[in-house]
Backbone as CSV, one residue per row, in Angstrom:
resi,resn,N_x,N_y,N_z,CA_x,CA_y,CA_z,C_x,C_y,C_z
1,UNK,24.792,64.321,30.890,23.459,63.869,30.556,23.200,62.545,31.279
2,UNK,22.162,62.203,32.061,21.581,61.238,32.635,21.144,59.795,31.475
3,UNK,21.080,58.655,32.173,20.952,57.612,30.831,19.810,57.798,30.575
4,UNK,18.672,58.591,30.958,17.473,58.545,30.304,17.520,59.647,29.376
5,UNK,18.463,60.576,29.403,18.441,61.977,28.206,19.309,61.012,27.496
6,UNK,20.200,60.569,27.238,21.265,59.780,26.325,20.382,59.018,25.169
7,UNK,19.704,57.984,25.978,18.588,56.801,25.816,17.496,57.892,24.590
8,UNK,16.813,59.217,25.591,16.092,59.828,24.197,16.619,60.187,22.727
9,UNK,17.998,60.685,23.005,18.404,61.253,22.276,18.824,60.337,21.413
10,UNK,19.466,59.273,21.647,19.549,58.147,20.811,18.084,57.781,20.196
11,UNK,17.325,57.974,21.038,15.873,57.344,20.237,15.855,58.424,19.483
12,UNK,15.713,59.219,19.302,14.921,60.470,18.506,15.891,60.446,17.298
13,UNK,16.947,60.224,17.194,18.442,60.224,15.955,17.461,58.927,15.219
14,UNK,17.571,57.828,16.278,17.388,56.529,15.050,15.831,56.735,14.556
15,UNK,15.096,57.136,14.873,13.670,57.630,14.930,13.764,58.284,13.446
16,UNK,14.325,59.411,13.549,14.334,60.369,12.353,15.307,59.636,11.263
17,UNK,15.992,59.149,11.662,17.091,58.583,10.444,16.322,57.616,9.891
18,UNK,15.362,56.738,10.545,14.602,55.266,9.836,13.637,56.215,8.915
19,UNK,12.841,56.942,9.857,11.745,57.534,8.997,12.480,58.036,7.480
20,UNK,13.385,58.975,7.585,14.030,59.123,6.251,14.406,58.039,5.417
21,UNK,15.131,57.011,5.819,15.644,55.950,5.186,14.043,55.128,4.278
22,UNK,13.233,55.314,4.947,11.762,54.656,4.804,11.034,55.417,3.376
23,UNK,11.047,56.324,3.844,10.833,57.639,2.994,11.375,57.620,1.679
24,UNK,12.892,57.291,1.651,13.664,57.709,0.473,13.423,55.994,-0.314
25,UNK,13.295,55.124,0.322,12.823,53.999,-0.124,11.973,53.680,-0.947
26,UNK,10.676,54.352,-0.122,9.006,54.464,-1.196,9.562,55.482,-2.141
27,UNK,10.237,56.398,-1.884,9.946,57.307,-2.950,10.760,56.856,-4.366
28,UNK,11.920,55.937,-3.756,12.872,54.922,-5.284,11.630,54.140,-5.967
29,UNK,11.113,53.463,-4.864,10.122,52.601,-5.316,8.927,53.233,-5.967
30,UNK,8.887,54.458,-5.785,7.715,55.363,-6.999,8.526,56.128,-7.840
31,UNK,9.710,55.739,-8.344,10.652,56.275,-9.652,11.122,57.734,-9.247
32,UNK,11.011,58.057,-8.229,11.213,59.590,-7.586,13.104,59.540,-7.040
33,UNK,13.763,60.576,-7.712,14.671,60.784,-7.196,15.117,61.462,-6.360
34,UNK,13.938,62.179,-6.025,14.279,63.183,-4.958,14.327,62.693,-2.894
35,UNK,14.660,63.742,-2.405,14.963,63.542,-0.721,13.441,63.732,-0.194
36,UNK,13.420,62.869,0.854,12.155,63.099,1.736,11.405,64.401,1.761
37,UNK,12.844,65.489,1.946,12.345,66.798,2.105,11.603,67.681,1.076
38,UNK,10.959,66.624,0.125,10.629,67.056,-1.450,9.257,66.508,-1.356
39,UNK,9.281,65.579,-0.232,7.952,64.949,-0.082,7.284,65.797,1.033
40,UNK,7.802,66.210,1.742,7.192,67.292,3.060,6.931,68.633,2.198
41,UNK,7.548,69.113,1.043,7.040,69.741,0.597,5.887,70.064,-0.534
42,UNK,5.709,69.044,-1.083,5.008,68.343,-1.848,3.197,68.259,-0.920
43,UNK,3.691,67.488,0.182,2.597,67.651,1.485,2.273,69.344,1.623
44,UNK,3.303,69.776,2.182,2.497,71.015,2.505,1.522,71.938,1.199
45,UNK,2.313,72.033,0.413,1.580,72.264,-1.507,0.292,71.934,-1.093
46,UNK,0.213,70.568,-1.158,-0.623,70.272,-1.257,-2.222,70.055,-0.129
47,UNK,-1.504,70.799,0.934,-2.520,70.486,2.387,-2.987,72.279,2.535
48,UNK,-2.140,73.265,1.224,-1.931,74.523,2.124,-2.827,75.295,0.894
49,UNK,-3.984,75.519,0.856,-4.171,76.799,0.144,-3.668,78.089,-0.333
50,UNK,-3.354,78.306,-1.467,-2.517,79.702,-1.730,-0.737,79.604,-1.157
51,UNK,-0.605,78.402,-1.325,0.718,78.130,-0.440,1.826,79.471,-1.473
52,UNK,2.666,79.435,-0.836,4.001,80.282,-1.200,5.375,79.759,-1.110
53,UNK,6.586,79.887,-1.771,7.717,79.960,-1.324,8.298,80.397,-0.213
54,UNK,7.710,81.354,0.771,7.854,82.154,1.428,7.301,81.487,2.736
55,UNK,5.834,80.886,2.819,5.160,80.014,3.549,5.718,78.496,3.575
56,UNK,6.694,77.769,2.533,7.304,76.990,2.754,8.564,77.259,3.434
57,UNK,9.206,78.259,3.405,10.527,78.638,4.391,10.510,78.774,5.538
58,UNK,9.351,79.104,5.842,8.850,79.354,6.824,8.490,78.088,7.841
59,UNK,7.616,77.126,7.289,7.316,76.116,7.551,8.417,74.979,7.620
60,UNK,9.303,75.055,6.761,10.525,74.059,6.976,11.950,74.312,7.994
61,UNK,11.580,75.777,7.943,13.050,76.219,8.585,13.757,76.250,8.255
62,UNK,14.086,76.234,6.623,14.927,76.532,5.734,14.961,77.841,5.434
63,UNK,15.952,77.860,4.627,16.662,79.585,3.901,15.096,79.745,2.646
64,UNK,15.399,80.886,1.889,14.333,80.982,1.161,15.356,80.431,-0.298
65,UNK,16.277,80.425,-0.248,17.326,79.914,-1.364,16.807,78.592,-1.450
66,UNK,17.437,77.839,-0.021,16.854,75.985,-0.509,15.734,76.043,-0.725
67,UNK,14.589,76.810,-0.159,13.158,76.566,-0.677,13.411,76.593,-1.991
68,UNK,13.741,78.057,-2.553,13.655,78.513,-3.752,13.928,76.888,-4.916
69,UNK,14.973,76.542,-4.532,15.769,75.314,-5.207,14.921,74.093,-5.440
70,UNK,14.292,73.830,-4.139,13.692,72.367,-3.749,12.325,72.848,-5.052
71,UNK,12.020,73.853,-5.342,10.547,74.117,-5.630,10.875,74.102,-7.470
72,UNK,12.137,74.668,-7.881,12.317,74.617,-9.042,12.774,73.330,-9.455
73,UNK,13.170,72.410,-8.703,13.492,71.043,-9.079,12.092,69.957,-8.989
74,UNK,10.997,70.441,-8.240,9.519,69.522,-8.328,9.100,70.624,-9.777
75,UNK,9.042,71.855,-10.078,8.690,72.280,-11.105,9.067,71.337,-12.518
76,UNK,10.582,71.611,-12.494,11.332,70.735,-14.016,10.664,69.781,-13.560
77,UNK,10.683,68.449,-12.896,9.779,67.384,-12.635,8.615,67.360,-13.102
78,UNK,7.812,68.553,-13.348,6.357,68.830,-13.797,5.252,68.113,-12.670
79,UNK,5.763,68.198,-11.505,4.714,68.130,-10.559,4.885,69.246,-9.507
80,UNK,4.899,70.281,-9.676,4.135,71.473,-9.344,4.089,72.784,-9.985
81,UNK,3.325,73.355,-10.616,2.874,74.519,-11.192,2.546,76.108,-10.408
82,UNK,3.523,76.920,-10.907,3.422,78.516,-10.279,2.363,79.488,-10.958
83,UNK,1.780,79.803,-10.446,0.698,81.079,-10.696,1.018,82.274,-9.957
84,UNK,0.381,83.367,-10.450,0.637,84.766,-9.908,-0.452,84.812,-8.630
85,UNK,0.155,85.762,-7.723,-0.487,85.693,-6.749,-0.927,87.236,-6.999
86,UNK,-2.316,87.098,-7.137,-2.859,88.782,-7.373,-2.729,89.449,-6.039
87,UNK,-2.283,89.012,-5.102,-2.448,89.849,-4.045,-1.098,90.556,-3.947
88,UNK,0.326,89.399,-4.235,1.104,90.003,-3.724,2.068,89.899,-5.235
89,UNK,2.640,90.947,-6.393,3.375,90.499,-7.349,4.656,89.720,-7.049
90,UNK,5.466,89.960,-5.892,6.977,89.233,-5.964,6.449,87.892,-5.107
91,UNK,5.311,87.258,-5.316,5.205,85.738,-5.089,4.233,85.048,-5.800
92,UNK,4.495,83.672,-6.038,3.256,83.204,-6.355,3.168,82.072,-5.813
93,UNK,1.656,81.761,-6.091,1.401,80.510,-5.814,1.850,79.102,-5.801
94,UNK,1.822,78.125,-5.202,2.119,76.699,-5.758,0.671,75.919,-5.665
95,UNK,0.649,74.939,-6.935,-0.192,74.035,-7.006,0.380,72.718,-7.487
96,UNK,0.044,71.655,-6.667,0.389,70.156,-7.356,0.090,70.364,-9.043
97,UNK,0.620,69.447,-10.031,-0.038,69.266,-10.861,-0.978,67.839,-10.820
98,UNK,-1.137,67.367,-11.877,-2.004,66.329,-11.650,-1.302,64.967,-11.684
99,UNK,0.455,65.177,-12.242,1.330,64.617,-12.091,1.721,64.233,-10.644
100,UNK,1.644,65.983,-9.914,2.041,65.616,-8.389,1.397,65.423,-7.786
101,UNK,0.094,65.455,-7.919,-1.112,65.058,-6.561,-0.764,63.590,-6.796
102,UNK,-0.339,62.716,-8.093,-0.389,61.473,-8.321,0.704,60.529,-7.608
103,UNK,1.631,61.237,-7.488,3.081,60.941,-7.189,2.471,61.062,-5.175
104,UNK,2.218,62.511,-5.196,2.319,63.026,-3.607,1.194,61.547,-2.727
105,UNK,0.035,61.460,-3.566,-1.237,60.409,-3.274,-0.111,59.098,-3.248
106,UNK,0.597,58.873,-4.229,1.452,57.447,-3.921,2.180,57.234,-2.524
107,UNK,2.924,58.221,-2.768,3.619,59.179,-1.332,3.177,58.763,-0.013
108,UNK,2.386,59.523,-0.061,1.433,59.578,1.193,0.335,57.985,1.505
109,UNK,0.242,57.350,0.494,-0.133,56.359,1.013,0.927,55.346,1.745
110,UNK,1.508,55.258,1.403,3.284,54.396,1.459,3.735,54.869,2.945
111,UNK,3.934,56.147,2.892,4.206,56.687,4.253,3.424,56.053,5.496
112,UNK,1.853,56.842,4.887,1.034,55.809,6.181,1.394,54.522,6.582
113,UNK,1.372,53.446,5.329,1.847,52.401,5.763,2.696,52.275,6.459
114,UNK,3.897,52.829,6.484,5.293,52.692,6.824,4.909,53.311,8.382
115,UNK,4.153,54.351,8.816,3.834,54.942,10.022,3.050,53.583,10.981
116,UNK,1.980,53.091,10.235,1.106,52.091,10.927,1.961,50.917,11.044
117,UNK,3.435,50.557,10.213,3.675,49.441,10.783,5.017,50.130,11.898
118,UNK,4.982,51.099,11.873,5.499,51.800,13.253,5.177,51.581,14.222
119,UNK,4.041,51.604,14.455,3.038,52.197,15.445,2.717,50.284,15.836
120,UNK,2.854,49.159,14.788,2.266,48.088,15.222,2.572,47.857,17.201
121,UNK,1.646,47.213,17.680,1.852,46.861,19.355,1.631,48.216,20.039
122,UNK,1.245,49.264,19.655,1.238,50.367,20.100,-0.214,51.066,20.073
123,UNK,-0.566,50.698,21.486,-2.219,51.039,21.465,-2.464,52.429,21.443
124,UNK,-3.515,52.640,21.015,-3.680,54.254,20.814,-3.955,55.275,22.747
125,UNK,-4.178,54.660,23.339,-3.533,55.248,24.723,-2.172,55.578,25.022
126,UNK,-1.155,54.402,24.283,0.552,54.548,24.696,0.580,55.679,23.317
127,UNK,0.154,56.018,22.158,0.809,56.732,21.631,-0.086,58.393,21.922
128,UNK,-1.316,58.131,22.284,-1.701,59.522,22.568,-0.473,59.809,24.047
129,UNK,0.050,59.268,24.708,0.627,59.491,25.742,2.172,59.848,25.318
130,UNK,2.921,58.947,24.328,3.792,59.407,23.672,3.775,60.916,23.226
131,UNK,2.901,61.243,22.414,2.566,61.994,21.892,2.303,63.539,22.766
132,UNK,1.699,63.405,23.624,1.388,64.382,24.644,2.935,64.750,25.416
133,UNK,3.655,63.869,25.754,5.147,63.894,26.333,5.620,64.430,25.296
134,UNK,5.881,63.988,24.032,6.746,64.639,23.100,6.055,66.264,22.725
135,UNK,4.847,66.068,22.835,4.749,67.942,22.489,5.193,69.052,23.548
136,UNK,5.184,68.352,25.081,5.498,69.136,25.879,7.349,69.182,25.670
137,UNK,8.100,68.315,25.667,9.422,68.114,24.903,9.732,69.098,23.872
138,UNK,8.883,69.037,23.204,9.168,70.222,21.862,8.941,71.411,22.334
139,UNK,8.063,71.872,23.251,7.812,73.143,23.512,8.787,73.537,24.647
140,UNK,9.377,72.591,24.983,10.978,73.239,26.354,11.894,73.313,24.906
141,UNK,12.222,72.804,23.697,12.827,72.869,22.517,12.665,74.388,22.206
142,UNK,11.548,74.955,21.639,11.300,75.957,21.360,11.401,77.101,22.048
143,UNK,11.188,76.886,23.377,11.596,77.762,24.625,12.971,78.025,24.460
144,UNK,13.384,77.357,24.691,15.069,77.221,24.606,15.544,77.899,23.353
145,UNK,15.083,77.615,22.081,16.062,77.831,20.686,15.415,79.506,21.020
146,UNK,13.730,79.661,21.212,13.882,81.369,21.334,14.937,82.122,21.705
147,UNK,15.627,81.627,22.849,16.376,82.467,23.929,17.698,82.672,23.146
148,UNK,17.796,81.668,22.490,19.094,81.871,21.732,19.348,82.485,20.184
């Protein structure tokens, strides 16, 4: 690997490891014991109409087991609620409760913050440009994991 693949790859590790570390921080600091990955799901719940167990496995790239798990542990929590899905009987729905839109709204504000003081010195030209590089990055990612 060349020092500029080394150099990314190191960026992208400490990148994802802060964001988590950041993450699991606000979420102590909002009495939440759970992992980041409780908050991405919590997000999607809540961004996804008619969401599913099935549509979260999907979306995370997880097994349908850890979904299954992550979803019964925000349930006991009492911030998210299952309904029947008339369309399909072996799934149902997820909905925040009013517990979790409260928690997820804390969440998600905290995050932003934590994103914008990311982003401080970083004009919105260098990160639309970031941004445009890293999607083409992800899509030689995806190319690649297809093949395999």
């Amino acid at each position: 690997m060349s020092h500029y693949e080394s150099e990314l790859q190191t960026f992208f590790i400490n990148t994802i490891g802060g964001l988590k570390i950041s993450m699991k921080n606000i979420m102590k600091e909002n009495g939440l014991t759970l992992s980041p990955l409780y908050f991405m799901i919590l997000k999607n719940i809540h961004e996804t109409e008619n969401c599913t167990a099935n549509y979260l496995a999907d979306i995370t790239e997880r097994d349908k087991g850890q979904v299954t798990r992550l979803i019964q542990e925000v349930v006991n929590q009492e911030l998210v609620i299952k309904s029947p899905n008339p369309n399909d009987k072996r799934s149902q729905f997820l909905r925040l409760t009013e517990k979790g839109l409260s928690f997820y709204q804390q969440l998600a504000k905290a995050d932003q913050a934590a994103l914008k003081k990311m982003r401080a010195n970083v004009s919105d030209e260098e990160l639309k440009t970031f941004l445009d590089t890293g999607a083409k990055m992800l899509s030689n990612l995806n190319a690649i994991n297809k093949k395999t």
